[in-house]
N, C-alpha and C positions, 0 to 999 in steps of 0.2 A: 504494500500500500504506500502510497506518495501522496503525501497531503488528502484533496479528499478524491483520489482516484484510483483504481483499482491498476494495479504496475503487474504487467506481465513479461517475465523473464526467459522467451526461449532461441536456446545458441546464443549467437551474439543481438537479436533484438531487442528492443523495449517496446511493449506497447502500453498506452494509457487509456483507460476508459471511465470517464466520473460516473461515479456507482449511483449518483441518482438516476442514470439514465438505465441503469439494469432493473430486471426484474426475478431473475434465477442463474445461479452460475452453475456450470455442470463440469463436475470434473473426473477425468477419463488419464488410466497411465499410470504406473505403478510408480513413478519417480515426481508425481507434482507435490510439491510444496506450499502449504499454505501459514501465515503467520496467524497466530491470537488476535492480532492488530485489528487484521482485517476481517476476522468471521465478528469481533466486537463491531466494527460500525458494518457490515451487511448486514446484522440484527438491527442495529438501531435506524436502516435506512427502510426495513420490510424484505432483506432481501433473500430468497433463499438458495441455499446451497445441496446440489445432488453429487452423488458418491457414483462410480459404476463402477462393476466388478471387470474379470477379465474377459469378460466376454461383450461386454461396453453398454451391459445392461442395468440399469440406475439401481442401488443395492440400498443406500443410505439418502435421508436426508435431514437437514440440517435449518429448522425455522426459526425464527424470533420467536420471543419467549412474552407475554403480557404484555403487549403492544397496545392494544384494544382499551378505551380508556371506561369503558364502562362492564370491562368482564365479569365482574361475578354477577351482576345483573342479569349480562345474557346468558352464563350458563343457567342459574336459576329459570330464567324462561325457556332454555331450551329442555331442560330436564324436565318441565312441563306438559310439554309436547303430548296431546293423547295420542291412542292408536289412531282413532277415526283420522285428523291431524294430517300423522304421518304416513299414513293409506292413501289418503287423496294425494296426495303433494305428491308421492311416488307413485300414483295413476297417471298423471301429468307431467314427472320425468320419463319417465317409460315408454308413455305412449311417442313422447317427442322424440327419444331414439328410436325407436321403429320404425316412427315416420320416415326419419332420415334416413334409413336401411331402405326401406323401400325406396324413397326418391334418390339414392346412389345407383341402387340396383335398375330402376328405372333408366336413369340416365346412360346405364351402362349398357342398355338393350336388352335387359332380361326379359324372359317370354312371359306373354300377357299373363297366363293361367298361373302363374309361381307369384307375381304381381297380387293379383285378387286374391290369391290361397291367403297373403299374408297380411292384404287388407280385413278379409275374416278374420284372424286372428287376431288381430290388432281391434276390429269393430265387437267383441268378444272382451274387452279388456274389463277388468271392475277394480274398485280399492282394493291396494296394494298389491295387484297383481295377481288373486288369490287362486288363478285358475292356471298362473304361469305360462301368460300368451308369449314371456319375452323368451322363453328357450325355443321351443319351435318357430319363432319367427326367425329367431337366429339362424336356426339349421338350414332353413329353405335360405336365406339370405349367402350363408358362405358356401352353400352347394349350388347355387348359380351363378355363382361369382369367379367361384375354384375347381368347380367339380365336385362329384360326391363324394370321392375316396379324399376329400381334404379333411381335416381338422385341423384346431388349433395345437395340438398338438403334436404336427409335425416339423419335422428338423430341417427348414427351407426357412431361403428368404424373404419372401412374405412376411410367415409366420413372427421372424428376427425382426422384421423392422415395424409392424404391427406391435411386438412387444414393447419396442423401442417407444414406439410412437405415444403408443398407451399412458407409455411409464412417465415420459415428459407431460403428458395432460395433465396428469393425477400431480406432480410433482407441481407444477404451477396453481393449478386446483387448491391444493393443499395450503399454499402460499396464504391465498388471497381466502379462502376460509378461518384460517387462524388470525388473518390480519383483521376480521370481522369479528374475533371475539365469540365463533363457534368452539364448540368442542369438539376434535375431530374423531373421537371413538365413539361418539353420539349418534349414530346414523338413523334416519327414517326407514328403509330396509333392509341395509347390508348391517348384521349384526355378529360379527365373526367374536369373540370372548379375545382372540391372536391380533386380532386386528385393529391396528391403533388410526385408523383413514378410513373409518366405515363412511361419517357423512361425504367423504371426500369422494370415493368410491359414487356414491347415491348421484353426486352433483357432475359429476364428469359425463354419463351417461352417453346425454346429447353429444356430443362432440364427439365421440368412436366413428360414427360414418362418414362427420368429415374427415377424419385423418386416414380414413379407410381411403376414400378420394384422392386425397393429397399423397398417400403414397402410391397409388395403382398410377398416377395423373404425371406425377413429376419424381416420384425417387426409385419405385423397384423397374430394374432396368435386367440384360442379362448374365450379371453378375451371380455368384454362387454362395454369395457371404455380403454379411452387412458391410459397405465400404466405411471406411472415415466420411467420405464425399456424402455417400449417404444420409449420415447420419445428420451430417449440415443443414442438407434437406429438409430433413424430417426435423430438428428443431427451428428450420425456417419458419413451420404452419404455425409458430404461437406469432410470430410479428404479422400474419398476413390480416386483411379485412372482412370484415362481414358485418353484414345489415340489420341491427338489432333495433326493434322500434323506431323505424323509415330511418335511421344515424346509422354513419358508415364508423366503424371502429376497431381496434385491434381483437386478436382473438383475447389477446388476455384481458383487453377492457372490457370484454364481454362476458370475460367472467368474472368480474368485479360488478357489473351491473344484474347478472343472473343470484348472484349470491344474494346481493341487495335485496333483487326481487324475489328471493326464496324468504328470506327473513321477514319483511312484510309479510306476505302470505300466510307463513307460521302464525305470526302476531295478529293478523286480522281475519285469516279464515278465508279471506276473499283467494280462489285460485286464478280469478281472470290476472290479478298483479302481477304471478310470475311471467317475463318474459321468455318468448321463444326463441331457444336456438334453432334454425330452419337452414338445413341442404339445400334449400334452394338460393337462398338469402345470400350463399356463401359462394357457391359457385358462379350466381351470377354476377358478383363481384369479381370474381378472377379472371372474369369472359368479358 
């Protein structure tokens, strides 16, 4: 760190970047060095910091710690949250990643009848899911996308930068819900006991089809393994734009104002508040 800039050391360069203008650093490589200096003021500025293991998958991360000036407030109201509450609000995330599953798969040319199989499913939806339209929408979603012999878990690159991709949402996600003075083990439906990012988990949702997009669009190429190059790519999709309530804005301001508008909604019941993340919103910004 160099005064109030974040100083980067490699070979013989320096580079400088004022850390007000970051929002997540990510660091990759078994020889980076970082001083106490500098993870002290990326706390104090919001900023967060991600770990990847050797395989340059984000393992760790690293948030500000009581930032949020009226936290025990909001935890006390979030811990209030009833079921009914958190059932709806997770009707309303859920259905909007679906949506977006379909209008990628759409735009991707999938055949009509895979289209409407999973608009039924999707028109089938009730509180909290309780019928679990989001697994089978999924299936039919990455079997016409990949083929039926795909899952997610197989050992390609897809799958590699998909994970990647994932892991940078949740990681920024994660960010900007602590910076709000949520709890992040609090979740409305992901309630893993192991799991310290349930609401983060809940709130990321929307945004898996666009990244789904953004990497079939501009990073998996015919390479056999996640490149460095890659990987550039794929955390390029948090700077890009989308259309959130007719305002054109970064991906991560959009999740600054989703979070926003999740927290109303909590607090007032009303679901029209939350805004929508929208595949099409996003795309046809990049077009």
């Amino acid at each position: 760190m160099r005064l109030d800039n974040l100083e980067i050391v490699k070979k013989d360069n320096k580079y400088r970047i004022p850390i007000s203008d970051i929002s997540m650093v990510i660091l990759e490589g078994n020889r980076t060095k970082i001083t106490t200096k500098l993870l002290s003021s990326l706390s104090q500025n919001n900023v967060g910091l991600v770990i990847c293991d050797d395989n340059y998958l984000p393992v760790g991360l690293y948030l500000p710690y009581g930032q949020y000036h009226h936290y025990s407030k909001r935890v006390i109201e979030q811990a209030a949250w009833t079921e009914k509450q958190k059932g709806d609000a997770w009707q309303r995330i859920i259905k909007q990643k679906m949506d977006n599953q379909i209008a990628f798969a759409e735009y991707n040319g999938v055949e009509q009848d895979r289209l409407e199989l999973m608009k039924d499913l999707v028109d089938d939806l009730q509180s909290g899911d309780k019928t679990n339209r989001e697994g089978p929408v999924a299936k039919v979603y990455f079997d016409s996308l990949y083929g039926n012999s795909f899952t997610r878990d197989n050992d390609d690159v897809v799958n590699a930068a998909m994970n990647f991709g994932y892991a940078v949402i949740r990681s920024c996600m994660a960010r900007v819900v602590v910076g709000n003075g949520l709890v992040t083990m609090l979740g409305i439906f992901h309630r893993n006991e192991f799991n310290s990012f349930n609401l983060v988990d809940d709130l990321m949702e929307p945004y898996r089809a666009l990244m789904d997009y953004w990497i079939n669009t501009f990073v998996v190429s015919d390479e056999k393994y996640l490149s460095y190059e890659m990987r550039l790519k794929i955390i390029k999709f948090m700077m890009q734009e989308i259309i959130v309530n007719g305002k054109k804005m970064k991906i991560t301001n959009s999740m600054e104002s989703l979070v926003g508008s999740f927290i109303s909604t909590m607090s007032s019941g009303e679901l029209d508040t939350m805004i929508k993340i929208e595949f099409k919103n996003f795309v046809g910004v990049k077009e």
